[in-house]
MIDOSE-1310 file (N, C-alpha, C; in nm, 2 decimals, decimal comma, always signed):
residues 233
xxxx	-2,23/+5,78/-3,16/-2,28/+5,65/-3,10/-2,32/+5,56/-3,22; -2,28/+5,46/-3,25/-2,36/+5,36/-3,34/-2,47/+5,36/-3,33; -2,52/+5,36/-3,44/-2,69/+5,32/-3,50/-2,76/+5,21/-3,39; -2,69/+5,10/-3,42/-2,74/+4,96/-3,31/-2,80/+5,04/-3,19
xxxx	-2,64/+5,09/-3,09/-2,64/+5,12/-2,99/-2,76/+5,26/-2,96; -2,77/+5,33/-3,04/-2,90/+5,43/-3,03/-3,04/+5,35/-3,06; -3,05/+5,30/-3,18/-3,19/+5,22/-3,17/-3,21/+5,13/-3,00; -3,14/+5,09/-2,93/-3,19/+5,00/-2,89/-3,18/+5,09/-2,72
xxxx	-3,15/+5,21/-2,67/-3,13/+5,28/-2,63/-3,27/+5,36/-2,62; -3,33/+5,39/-2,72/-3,42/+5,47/-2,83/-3,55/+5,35/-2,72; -3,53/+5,23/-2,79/-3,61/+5,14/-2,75/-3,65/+5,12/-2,58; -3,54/+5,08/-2,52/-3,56/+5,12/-2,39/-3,62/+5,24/-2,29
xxxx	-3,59/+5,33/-2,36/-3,68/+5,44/-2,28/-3,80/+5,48/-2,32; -3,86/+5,40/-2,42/-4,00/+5,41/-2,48/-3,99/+5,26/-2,40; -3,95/+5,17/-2,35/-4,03/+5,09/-2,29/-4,06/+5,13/-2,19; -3,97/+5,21/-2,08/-3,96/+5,23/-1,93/-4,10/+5,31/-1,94
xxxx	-4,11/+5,43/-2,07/-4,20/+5,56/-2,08/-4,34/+5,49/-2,07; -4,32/+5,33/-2,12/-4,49/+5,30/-2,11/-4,49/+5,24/-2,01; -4,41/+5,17/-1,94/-4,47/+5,08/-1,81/-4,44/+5,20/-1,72; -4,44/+5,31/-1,74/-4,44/+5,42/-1,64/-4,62/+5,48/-1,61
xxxx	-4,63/+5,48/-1,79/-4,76/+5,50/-1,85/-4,87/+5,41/-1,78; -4,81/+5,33/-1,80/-4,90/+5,22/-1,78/-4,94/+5,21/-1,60; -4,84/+5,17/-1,55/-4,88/+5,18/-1,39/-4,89/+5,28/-1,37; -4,92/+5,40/-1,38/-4,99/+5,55/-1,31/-5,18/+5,53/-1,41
xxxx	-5,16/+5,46/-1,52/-5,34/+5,43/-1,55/-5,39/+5,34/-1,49; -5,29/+5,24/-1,41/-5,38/+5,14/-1,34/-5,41/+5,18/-1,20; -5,32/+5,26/-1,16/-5,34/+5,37/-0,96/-5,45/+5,45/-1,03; -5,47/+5,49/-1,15/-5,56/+5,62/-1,15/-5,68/+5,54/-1,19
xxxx	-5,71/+5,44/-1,21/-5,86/+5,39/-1,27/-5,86/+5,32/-1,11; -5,79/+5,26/-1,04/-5,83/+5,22/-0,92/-5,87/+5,33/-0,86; -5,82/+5,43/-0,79/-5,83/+5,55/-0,73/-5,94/+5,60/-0,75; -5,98/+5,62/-0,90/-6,09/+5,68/-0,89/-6,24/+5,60/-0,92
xxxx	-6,25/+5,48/-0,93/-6,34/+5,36/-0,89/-6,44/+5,44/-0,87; -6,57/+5,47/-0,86/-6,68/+5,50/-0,76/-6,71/+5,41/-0,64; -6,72/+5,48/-0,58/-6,76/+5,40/-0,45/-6,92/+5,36/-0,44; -6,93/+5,22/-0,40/-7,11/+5,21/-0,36/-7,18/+5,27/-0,28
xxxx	-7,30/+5,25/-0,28/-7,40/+5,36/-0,23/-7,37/+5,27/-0,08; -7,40/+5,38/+0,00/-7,44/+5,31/+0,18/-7,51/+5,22/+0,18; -7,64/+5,27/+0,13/-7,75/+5,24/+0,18/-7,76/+5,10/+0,15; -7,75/+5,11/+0,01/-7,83/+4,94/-0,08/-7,64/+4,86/-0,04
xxxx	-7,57/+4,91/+0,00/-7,43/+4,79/+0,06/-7,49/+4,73/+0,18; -7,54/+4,83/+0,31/-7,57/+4,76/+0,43/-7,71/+4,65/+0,40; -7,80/+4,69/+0,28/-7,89/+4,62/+0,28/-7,86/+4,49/+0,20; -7,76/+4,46/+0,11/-7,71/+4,36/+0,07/-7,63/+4,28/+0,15
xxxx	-7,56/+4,33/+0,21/-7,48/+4,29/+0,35/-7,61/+4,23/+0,44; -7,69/+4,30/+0,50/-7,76/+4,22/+0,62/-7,85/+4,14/+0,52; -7,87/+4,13/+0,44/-7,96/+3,99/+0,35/-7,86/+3,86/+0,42; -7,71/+3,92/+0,32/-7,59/+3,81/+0,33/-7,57/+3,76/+0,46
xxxx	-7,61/+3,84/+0,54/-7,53/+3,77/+0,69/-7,69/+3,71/+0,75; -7,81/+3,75/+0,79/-7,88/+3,65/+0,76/-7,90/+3,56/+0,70; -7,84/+3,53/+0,58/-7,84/+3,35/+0,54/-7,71/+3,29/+0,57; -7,63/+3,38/+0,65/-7,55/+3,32/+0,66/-7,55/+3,22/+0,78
xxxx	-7,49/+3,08/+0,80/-7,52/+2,98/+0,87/-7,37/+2,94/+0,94; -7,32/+2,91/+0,93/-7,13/+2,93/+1,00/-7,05/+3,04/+0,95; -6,98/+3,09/+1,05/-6,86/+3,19/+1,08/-6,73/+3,16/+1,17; -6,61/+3,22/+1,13/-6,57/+3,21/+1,26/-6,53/+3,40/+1,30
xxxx	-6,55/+3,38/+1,42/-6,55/+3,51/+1,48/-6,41/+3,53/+1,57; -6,37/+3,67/+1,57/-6,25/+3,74/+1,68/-6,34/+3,86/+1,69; -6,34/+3,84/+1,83/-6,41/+3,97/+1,92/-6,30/+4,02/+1,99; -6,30/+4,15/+2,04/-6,19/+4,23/+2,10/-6,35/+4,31/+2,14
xxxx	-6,22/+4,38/+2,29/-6,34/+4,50/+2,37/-6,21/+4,56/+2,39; -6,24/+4,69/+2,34/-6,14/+4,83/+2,37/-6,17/+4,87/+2,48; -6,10/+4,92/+2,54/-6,14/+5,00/+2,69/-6,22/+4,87/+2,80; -6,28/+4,94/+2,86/-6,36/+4,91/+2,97/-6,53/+4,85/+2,87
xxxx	-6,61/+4,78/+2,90/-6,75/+4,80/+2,90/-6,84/+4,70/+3,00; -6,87/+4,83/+3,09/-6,93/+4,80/+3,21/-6,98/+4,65/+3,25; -6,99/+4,51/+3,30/-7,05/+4,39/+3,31/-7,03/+4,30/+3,17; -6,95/+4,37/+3,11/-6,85/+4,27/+3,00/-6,69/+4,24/+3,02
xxxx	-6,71/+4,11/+3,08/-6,60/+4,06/+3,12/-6,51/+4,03/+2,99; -6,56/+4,01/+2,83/-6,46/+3,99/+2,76/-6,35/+4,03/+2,74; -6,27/+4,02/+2,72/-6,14/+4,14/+2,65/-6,09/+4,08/+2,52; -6,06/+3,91/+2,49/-6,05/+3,89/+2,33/-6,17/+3,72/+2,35
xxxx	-6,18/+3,71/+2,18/-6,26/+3,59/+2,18/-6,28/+3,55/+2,08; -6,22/+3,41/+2,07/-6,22/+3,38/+1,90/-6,26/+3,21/+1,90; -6,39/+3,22/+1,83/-6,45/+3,11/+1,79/-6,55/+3,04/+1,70; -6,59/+2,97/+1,65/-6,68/+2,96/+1,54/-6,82/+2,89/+1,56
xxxx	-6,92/+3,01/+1,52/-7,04/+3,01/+1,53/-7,10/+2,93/+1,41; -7,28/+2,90/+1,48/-7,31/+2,82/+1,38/-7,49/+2,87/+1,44; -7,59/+2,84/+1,31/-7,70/+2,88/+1,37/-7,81/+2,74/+1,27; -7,69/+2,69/+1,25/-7,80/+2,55/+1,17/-7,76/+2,44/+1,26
xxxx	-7,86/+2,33/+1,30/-7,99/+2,40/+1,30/-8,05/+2,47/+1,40; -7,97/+2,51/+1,50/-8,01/+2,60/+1,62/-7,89/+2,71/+1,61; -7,86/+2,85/+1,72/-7,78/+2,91/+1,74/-7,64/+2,81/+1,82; -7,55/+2,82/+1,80/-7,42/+2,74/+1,87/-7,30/+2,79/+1,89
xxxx	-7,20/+2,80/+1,99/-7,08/+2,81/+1,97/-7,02/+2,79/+2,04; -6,86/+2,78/+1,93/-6,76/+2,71/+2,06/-6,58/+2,75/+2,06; -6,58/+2,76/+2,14/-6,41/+2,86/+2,09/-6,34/+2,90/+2,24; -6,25/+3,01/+2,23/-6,16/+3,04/+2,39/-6,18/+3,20/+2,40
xxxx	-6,16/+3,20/+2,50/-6,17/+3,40/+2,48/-6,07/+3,40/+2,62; -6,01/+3,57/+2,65/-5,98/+3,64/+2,76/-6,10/+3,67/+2,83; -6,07/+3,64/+2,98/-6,20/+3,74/+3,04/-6,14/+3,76/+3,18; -6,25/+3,86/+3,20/-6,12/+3,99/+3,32/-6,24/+3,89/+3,45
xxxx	-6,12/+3,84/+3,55/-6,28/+3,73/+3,65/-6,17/+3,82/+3,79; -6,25/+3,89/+3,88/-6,18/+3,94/+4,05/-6,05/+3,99/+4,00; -6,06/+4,09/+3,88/-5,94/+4,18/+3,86/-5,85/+4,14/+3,76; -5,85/+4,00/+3,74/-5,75/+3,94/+3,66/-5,77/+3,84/+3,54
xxxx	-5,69/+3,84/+3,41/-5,71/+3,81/+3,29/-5,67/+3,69/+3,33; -5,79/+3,58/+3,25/-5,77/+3,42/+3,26/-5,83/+3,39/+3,15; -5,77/+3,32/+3,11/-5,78/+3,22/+2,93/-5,88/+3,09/+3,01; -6,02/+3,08/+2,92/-6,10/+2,95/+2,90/-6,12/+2,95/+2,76
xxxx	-6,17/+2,82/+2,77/-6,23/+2,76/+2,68/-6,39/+2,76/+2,71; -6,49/+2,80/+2,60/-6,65/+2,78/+2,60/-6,68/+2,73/+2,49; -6,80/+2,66/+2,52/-6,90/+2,63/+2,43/-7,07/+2,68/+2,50; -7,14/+2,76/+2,37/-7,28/+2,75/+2,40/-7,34/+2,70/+2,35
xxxx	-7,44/+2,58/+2,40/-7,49/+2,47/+2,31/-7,64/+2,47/+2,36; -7,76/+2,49/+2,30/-7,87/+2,50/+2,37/-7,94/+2,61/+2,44; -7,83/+2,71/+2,43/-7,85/+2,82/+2,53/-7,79/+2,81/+2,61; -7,67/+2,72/+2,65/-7,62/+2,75/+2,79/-7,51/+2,73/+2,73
xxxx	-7,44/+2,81/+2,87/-7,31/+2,83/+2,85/-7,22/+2,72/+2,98; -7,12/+2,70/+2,86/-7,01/+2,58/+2,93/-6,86/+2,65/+2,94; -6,80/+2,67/+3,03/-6,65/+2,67/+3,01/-6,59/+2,61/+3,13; -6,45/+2,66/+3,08/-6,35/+2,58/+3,19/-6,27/+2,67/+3,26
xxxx	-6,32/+2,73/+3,36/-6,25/+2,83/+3,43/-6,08/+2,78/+3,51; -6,08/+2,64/+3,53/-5,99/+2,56/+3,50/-5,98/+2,47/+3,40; -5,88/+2,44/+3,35/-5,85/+2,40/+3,23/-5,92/+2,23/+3,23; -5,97/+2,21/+3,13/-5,98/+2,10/+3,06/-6,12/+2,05/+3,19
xxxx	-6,19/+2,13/+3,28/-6,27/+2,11/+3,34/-6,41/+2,16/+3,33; -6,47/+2,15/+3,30/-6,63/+2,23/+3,23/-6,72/+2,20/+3,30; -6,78/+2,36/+3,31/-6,90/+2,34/+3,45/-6,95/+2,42/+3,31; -7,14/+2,43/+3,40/-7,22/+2,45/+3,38/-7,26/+2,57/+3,42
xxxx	-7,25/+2,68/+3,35/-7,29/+2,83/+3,37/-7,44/+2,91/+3,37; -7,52/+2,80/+3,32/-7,64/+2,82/+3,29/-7,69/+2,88/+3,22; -7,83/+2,98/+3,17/-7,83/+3,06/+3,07/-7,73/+3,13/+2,99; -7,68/+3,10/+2,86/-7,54/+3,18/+2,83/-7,63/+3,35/+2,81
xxxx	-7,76/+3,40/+2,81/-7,77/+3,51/+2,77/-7,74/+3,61/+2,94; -7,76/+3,52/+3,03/-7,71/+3,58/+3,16/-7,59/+3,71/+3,13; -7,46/+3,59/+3,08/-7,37/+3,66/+3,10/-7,38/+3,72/+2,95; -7,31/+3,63/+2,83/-7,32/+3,66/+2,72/-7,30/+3,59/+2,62
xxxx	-7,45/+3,57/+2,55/-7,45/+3,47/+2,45/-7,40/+3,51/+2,27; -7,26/+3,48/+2,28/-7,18/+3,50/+2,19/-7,26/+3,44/+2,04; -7,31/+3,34/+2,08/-7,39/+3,23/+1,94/-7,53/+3,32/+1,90; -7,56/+3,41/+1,99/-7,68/+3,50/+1,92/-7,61/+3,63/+1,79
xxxx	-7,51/+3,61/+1,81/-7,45/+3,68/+1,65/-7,47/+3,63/+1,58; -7,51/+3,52/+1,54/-7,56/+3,45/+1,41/-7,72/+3,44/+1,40; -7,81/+3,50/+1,49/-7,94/+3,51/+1,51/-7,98/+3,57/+1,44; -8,02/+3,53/+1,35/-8,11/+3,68/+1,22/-8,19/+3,83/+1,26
xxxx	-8,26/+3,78/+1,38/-8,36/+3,84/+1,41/-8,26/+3,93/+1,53; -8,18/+3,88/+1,59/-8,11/+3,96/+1,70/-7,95/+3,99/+1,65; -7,88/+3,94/+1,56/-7,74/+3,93/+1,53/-7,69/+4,05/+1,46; -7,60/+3,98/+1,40/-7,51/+4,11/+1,30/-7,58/+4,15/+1,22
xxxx	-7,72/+4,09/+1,15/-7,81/+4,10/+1,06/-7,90/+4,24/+1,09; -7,93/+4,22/+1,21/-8,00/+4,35/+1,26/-7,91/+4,45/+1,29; -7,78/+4,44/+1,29/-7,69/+4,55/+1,31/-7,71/+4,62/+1,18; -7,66/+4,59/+1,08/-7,68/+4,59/+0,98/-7,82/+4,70/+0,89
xxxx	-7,89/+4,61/+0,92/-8,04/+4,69/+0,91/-8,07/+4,83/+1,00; -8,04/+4,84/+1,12/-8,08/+4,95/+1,19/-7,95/+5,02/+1,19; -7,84/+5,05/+1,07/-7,76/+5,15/+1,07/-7,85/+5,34/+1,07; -7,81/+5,39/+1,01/-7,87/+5,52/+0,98/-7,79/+5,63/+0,97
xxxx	-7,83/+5,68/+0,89/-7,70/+5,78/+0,82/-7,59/+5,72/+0,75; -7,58/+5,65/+0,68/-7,47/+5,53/+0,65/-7,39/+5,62/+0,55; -7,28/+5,65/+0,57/-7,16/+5,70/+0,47/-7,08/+5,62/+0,39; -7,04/+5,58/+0,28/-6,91/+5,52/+0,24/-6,76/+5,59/+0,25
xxxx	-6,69/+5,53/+0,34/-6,60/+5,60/+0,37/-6,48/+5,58/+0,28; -6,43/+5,42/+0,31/-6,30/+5,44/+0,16/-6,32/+5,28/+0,18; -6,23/+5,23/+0,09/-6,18/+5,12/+0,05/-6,07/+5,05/+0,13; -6,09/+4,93/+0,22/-5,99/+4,91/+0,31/-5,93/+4,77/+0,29
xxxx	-5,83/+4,69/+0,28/-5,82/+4,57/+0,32/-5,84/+4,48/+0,44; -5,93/+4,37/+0,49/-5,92/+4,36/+0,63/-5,88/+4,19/+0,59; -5,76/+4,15/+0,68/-5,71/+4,01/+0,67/-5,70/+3,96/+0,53; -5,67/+4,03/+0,44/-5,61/+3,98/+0,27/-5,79/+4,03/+0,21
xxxx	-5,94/+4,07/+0,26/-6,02/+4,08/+0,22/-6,02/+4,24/+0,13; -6,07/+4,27/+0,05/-6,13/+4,38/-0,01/-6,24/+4,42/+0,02; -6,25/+4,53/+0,12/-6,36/+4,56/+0,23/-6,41/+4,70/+0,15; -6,52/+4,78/+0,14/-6,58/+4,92/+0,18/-6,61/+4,96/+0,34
xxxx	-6,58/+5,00/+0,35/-6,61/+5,09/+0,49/-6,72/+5,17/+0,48; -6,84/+5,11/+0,58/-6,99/+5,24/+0,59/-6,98/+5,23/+0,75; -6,99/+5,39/+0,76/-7,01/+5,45/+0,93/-7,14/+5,50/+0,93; -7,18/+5,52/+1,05/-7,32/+5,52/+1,08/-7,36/+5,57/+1,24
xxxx	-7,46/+5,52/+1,29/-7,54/+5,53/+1,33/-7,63/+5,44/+1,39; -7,55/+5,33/+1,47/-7,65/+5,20/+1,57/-7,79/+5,21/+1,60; -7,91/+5,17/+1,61/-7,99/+5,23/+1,75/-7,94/+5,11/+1,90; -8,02/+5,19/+1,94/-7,96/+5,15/+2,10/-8,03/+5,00/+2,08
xxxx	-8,15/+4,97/+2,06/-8,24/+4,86/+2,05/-8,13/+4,77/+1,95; -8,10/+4,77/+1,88/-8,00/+4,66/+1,78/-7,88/+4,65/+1,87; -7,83/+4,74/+1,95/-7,70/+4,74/+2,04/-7,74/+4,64/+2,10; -7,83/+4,65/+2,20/-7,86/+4,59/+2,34/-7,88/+4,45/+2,28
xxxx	-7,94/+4,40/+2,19/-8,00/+4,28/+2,13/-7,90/+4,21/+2,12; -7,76/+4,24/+2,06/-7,64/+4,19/+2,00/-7,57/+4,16/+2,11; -7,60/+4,26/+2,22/-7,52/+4,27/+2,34/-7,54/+4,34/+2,41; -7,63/+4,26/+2,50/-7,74/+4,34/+2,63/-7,66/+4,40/+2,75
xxxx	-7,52/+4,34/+2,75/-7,46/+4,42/+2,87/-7,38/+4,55/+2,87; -7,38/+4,59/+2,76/-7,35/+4,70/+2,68/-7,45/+4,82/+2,71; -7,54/+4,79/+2,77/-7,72/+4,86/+2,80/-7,69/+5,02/+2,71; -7,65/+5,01/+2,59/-7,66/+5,16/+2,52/-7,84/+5,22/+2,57
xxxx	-7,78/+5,34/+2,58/-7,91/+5,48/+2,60/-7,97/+5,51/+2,49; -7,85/+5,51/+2,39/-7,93/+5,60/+2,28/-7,84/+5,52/+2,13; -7,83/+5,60/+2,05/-7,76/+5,54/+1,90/-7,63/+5,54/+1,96; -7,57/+5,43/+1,90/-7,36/+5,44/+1,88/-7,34/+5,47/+1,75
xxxx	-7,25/+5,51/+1,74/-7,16/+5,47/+1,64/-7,13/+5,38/+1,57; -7,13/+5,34/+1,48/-7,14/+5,22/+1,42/-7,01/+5,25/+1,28; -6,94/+5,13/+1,25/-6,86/+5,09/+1,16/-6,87/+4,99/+1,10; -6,88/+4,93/+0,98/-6,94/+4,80/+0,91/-6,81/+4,82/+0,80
xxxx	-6,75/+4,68/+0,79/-6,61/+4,68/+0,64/-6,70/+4,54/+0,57; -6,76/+4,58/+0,46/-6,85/+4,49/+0,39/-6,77/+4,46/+0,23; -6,71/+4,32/+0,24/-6,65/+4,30/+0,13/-6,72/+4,35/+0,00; -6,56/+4,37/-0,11/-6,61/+4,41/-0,20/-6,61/+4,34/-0,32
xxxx	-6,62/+4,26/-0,35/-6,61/+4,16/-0,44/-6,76/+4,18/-0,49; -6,84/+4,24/-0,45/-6,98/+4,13/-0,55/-7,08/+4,00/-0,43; -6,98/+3,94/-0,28/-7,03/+3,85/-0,22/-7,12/+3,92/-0,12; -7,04/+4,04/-0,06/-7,15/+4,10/+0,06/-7,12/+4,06/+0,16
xxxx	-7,04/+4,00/+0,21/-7,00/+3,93/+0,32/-6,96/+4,06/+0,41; -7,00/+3,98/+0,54/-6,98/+4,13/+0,66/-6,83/+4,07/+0,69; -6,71/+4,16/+0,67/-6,59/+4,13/+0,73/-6,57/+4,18/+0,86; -6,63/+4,30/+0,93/-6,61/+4,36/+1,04/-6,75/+4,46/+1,08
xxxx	-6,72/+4,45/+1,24/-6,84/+4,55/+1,30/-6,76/+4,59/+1,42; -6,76/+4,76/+1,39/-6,75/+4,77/+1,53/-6,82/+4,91/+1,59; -6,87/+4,92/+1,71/-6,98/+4,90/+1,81/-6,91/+5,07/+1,91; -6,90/+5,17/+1,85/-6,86/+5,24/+1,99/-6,95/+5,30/+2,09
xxxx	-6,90/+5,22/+2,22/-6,99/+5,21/+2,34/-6,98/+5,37/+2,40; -6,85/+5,44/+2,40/-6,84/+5,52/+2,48/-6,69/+5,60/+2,46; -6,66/+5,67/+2,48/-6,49/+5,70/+2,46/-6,37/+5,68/+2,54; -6,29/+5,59/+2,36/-6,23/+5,50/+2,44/-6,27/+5,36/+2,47
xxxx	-6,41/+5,33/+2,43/-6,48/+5,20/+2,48/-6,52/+5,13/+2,30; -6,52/+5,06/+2,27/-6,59/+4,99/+2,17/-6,54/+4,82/+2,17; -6,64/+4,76/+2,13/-6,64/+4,61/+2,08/-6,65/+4,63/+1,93; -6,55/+4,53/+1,88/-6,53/+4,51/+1,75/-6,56/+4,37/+1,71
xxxx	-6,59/+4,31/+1,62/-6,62/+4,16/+1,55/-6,56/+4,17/+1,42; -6,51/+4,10/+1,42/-6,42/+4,04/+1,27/-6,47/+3,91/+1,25; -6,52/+3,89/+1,11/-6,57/+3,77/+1,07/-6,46/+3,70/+0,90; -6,47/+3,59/+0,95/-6,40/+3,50/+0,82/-6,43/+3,35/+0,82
xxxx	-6,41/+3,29/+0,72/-6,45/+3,14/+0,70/-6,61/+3,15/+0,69; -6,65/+3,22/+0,59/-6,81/+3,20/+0,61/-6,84/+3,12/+0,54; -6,97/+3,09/+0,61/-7,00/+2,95/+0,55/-6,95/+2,82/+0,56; -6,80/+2,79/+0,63/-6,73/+2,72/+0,65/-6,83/+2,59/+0,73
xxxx	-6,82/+2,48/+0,71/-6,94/+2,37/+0,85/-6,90/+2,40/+0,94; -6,93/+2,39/+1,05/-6,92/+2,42/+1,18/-6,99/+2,32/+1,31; -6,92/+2,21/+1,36/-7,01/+2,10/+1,47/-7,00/+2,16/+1,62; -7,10/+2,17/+1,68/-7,07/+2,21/+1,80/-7,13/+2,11/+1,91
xxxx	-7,09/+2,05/+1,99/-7,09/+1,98/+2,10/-7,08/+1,95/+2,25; -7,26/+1,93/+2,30/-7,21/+1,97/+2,43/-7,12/+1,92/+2,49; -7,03/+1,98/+2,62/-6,90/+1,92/+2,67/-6,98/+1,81/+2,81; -6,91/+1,73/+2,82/-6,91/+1,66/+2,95/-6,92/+1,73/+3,04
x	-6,98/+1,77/+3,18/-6,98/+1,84/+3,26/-6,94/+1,74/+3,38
């Protein structure tokens, strides 16, 4: 073989040998990362989601949960300068799935069980006041705080985010608060995916009610502004 044709032969598989080298150090320094503590994540996390002031939220309910008509619900909360919100959800009404539109403005709840028509529901905490998830003292903030036993499980992506995963340990009293029709007895299960960047942002919660049963919340756009306005009735 010519000289040329060997040096440059020579060259090539000492290049392939390092970018071989090279991407198996960059899976192995990721891989083996340390993971954050539970504990001081959920407490950095419910600081963060207490100051936090706009969200937008996708709720889903798995299975059944007893006097929770939701099944999906996606809309953007706001708790400056009161609790608020306003968005569409599924909900199960005499057996059957029908698409509204709500807003809760004040505490009460507005939707359009016919379209583009808005009555007046009265107390939204009756049925369920979606805008108290941004409630510091009742919201995802206190979910957050009353974990217990908190694990770090692994490293997950949720919607393009770089999440940690901590499992846990609800009490019933932070369940009910978040979501009184849920009436937990005792602790749930608990799941929290708390971005990893350094910001603390709560990307997800989810709530298992029973087996087979859980409410989940996925949050994004935080901090985004958020106007909410009562509807004509």
């Amino acid at each position: 073989m010519p000289t040329r044709c060997r040096i440059l032969t020579a060259l090539a598989a000492l290049s392939a040998a390092a970018a071989l080298v090279a991407g198996c150090s960059s899976s192995s320094e990721e891989n083996s990362a340390p993971l954050p503590d539970a504990a001081a994540l959920l407490t950095e996390s419910s600081q963060s989601t207490r100051d936090l002031k706009n969200v937008h939220l996708f709720l889903t309910v798995t299975g059944k949960i007893k006097d929770l008509p939701i099944r999906t619900l996606n809309g953007d909360l706001t708790n400056d300068p009161s609790t608020a919100a306003q968005g569409d959800a599924t909900i199960t009404l005499a057996g059957s799935a029908i698409d509204i539109d709500f807003v809760v403005f004040d505490k009460t709840l507005y939707a359009t069980l016919t379209p583009n028509i808005w009555s007046d529901f009265g107390p939204a905490a009756d049925l369920y006041d979606v805008s108290a998830i941004l409630d510091p003292a009742i919201g995802l903030a206190n979910v957050l705080t009353n974990f217990t036993d908190p694990n770090v499980d692994a490293r997950e992506t949720i919607n393009g985010v770089e999440s940690v995963r901590v499992s846990g340990i609800v009490s019933a009293d932070a369940v009910n608060k978040i979501a009184p029709r849920i009436a937990a007895t005792g602790p749930v299960p608990g799941t929290a995916w708390i971005r990893a960047d350094g910001n603390y942002d709560l990307v997800r919660v989810k709530l298992d009610t029973g087996p087979g049963n859980a409410i989940e919340m996925t949050l994004s756009e935080w901090g985004k502004p958020v106007t909410v306005a009562k509807p004509a009735v």
